[in-house]
SEKOL-365954 format. One record per atom (N, C-alpha, C): x negated, y negated, z. Coordinates in steps of 0.001 Angstrom, whole numbers, padded with zeros to 6 digits, always signed. Example, Ala and Ser with C-alpha at 12.3 -4.5 7.8 and 13.67 -1.06 7.14 Angstrom:
! SEKOL-365954
-013190+005690+007800/-012300+004500+007800/-013200+003300+007800/-012850+002250+007080/-013670+001060+007140/-012900-000030+007870/
! end
This chain:
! SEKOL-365954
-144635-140506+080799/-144129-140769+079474/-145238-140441+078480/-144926-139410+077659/-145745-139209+076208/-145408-139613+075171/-146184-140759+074208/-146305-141515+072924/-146487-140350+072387/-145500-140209+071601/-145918-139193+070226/-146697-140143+068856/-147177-139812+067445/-147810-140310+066705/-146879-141216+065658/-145263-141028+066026/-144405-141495+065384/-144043-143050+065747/-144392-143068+067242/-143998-144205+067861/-143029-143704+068622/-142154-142527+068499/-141041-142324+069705/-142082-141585+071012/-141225-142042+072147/-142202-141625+073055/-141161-140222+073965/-141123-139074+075087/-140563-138518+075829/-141323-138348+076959/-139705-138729+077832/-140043-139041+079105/-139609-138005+080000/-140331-136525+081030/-139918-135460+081436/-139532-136092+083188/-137880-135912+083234/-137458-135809+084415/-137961-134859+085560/-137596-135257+086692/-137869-134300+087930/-136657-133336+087712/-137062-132050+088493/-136384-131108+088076/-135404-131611+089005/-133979-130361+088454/-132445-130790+089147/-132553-129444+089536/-132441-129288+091424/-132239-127957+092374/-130768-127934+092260/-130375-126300+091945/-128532-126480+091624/-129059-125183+093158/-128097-125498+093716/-127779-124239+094627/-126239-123535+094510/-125997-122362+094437/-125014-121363+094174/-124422-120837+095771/-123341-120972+096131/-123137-120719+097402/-122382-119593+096576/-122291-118700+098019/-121114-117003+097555/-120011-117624+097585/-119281-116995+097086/-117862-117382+097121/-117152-116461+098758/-116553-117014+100035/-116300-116538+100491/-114806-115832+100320/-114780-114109+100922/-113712-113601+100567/-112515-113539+101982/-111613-114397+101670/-110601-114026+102539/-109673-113175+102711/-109750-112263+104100/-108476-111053+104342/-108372-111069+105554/-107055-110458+106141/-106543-110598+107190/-106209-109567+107632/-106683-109161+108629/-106346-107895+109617/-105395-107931+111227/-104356-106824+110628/-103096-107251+111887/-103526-106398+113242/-103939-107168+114099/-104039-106676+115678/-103137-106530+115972/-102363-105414+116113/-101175-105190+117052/-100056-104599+115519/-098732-105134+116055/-098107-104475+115294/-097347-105395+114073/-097058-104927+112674/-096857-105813+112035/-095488-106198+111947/-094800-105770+113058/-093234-106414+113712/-092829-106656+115051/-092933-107539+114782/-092719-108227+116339/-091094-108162+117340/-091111-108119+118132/-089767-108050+119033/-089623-109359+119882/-088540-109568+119814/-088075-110798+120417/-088678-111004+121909/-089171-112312+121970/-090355-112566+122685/-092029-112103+122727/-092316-111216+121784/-094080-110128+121547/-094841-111228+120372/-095762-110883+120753/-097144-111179+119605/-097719-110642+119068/-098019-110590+118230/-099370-110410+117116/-100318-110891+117432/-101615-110283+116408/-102658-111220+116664/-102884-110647+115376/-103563-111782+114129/-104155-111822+113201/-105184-112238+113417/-106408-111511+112455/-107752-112504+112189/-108365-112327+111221/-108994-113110+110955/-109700-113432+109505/-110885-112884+109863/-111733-112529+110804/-112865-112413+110699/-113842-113465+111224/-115275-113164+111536/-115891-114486+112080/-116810-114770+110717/-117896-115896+110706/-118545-116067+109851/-118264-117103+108553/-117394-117500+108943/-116940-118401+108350/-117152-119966+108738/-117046-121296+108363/-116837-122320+109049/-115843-123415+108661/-114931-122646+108160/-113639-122986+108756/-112645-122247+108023/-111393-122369+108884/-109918-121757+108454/-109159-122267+108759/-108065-121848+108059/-106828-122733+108020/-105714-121644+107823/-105212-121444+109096/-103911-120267+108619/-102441-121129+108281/-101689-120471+107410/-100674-120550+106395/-099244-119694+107172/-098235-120465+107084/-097037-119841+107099/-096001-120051+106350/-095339-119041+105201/-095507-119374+103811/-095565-120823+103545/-096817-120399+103388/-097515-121445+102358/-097851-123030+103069/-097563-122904+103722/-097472-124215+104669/-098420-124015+105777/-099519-125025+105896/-100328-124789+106634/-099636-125216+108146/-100179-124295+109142/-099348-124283+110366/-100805-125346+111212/-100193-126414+111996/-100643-127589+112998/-101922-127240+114136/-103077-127305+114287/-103896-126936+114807/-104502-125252+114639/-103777-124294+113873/-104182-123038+113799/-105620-123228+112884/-106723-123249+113311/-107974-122868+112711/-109401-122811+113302/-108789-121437+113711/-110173-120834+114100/-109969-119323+113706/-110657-118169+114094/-110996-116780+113223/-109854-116096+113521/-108829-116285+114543/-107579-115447+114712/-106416-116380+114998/-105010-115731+115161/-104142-116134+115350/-102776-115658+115721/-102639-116192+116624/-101612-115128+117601/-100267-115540+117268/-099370-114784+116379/-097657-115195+115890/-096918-114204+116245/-096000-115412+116557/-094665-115048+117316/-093165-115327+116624/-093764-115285+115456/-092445-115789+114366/-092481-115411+113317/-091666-114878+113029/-091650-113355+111373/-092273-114371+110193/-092406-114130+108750/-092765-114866+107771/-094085-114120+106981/-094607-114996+106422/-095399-114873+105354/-096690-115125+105778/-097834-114767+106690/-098949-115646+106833/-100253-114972+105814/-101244-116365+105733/-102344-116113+104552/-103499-116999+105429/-104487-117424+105172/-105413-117352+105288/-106518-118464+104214/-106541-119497+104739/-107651-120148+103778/-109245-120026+104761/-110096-119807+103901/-111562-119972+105100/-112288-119810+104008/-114112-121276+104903/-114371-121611+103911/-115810-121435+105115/-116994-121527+103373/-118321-121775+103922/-118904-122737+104294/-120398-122292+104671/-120955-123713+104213/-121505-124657+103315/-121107-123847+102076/-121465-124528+101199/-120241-125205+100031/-119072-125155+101577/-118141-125559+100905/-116958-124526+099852/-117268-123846+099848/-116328-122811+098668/-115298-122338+100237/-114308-122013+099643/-112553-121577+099801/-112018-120641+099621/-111819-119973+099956/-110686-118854+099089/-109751-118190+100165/-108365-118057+099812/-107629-117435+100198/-107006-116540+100281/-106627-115502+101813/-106242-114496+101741/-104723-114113+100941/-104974-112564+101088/-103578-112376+099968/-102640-112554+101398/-101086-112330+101207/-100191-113052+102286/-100045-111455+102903/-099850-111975+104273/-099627-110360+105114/-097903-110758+105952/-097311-110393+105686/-096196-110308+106454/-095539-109693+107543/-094974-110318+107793/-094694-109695+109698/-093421-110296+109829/-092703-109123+110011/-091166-108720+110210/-090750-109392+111986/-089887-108836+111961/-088878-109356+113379/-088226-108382+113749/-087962-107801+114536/-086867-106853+114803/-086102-107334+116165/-085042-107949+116343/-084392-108103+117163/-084626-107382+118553/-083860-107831+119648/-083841-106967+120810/-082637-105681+120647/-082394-104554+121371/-080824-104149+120493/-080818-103534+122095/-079138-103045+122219/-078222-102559+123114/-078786-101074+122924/-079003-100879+124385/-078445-099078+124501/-077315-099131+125291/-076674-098104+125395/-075215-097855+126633/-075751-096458+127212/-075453-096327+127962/-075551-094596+128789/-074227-094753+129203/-073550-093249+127956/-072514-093004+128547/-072627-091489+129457/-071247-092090+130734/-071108-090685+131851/-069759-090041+131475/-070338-088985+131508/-069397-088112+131440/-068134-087976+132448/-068615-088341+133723/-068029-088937+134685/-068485-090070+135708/-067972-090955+135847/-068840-092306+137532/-068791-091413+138333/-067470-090849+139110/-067216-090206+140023/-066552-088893+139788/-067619-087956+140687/-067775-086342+140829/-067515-086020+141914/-067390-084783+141985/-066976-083807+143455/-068115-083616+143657/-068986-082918+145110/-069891-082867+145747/-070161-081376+144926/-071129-080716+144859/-071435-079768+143870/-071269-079825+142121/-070880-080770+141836/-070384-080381+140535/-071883-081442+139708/-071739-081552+138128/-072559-082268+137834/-071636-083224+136656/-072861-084188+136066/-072270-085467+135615/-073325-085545+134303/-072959-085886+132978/-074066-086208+132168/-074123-087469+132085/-075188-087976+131933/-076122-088994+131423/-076583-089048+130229/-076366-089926+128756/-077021-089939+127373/-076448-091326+126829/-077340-091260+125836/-077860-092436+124813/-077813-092109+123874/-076711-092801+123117/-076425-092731+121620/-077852-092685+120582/-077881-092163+119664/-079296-092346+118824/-080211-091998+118774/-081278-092027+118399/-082874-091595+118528/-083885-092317+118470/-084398-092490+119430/-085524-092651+119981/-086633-092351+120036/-087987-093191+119669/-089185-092093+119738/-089606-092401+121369/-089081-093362+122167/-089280-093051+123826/-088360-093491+124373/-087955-092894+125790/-087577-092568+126577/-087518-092233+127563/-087198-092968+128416/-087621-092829+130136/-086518-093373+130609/-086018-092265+131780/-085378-092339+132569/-085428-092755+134001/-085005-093194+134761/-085133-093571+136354/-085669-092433+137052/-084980-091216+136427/-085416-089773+136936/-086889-089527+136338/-087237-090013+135211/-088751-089863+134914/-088332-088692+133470/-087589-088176+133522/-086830-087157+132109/-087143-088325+131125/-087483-087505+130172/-087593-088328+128838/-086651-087968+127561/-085626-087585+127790/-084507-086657+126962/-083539-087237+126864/-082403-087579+125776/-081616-088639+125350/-080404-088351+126382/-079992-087341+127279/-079195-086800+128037/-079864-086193+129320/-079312-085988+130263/-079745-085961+131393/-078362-085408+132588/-078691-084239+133206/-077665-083640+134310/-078045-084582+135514/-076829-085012+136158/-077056-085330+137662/-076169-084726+138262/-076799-084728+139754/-075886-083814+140737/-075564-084759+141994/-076428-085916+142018/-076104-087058+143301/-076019-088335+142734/-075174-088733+144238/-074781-090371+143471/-075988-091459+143501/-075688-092352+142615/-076823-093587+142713/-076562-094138+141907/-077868-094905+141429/-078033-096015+140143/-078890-095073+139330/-078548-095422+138063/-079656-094350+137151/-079549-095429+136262/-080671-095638+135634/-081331-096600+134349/-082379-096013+133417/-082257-096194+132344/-082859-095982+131184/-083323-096683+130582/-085092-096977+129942/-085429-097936+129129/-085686-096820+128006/-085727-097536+126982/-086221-097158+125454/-086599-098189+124488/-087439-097509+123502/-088016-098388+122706/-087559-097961+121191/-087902-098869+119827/-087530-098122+118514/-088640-098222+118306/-089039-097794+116719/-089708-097525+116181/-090848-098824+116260/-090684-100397+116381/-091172-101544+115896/-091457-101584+117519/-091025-100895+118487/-091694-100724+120101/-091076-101695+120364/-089654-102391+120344/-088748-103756+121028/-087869-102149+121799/-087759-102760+123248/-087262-102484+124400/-086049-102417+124360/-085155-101375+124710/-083614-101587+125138/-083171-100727+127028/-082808-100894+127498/-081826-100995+129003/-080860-101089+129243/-080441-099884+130140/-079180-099990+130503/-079072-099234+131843/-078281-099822+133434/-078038-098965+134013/-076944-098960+134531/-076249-097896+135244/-075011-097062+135566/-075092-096655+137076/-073950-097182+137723/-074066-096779+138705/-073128-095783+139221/-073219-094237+139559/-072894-093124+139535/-072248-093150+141747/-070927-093062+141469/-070697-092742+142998/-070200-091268+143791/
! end
């Protein structure tokens, strides 16, 4: 404490340490695909480096999800809260992830039953970016010349699975 000549006196405090934490930035990156097929997963993650997160499904924080990723199996809105250590927050923008159902293929025959020499087609309505046949042909149609079972898987665009097989006598 310093007496000035007035009689008022000033008294110099200890200094006040402010510390500035970064502001951490939250974003979310989709592992896998950003539409899921009935029964498939995702995997989201925030990233490591953080100490703690809290993932969101709109807007609603989802029950034990918080740690750097997160594996969903249910279409919606997800975001992203994660925080430092010095306490600061911030949240990701929302990333969304679609659903695409399972869907029907049919293989229609041109005929079940053929004469011995003759042939029979095999095809699938639509387009497809894959295609596989029992025969190993990858072509929306297909000649046969003997009897059996013939099956076809395919996928769409969002990679959900469709099947169908025919049994040719």
């Amino acid at each position: 404490t310093d007496k000035k000549k007035d009689g008022t006196s000033t008294t110099t405090s200890l200094p006040i340490i402010v510390v500035v934490s970064a502001q951490p930035i939250a974003s979310i990156t989709v592992n896998g695909a950003s539409t899921i097929c009935a029964g498939g997963t995702t995997l989201l993650e925030a990233g490591n480096g953080f100490t703690s997160y809290q993932w969101l499904l709109n807007n609603a924080p989802i029950a034990g999800a918080q740690s750097a990723s997160y594996s969903v199996s249910v279409a919606g809105d997800y975001s992203v809260i994660v925080g430092n250590s010095g306490g600061c927050t911030d949240t990701s923008a929302k990333t969304v992830i679609n659903f695409s159902s399972g869907f029907t293929v049919n293989i229609n025959a041109t005929d079940t039953v053929f004469c011995e020499g003759k042939n029979a087609t095999l095809s699938i309505g639509g387009s497809f970016p894959n295609v596989l046949w029992s025969t190993g042909q990858n072509t929306t149609s297909i000649a046969i010349s003997d009897s059996g079972k013939y099956s076809v898987v395919v996928s769409n665009n969002a990679g959900c699975v469709g099947r169908d097989s025919v049994k040719i006598k």
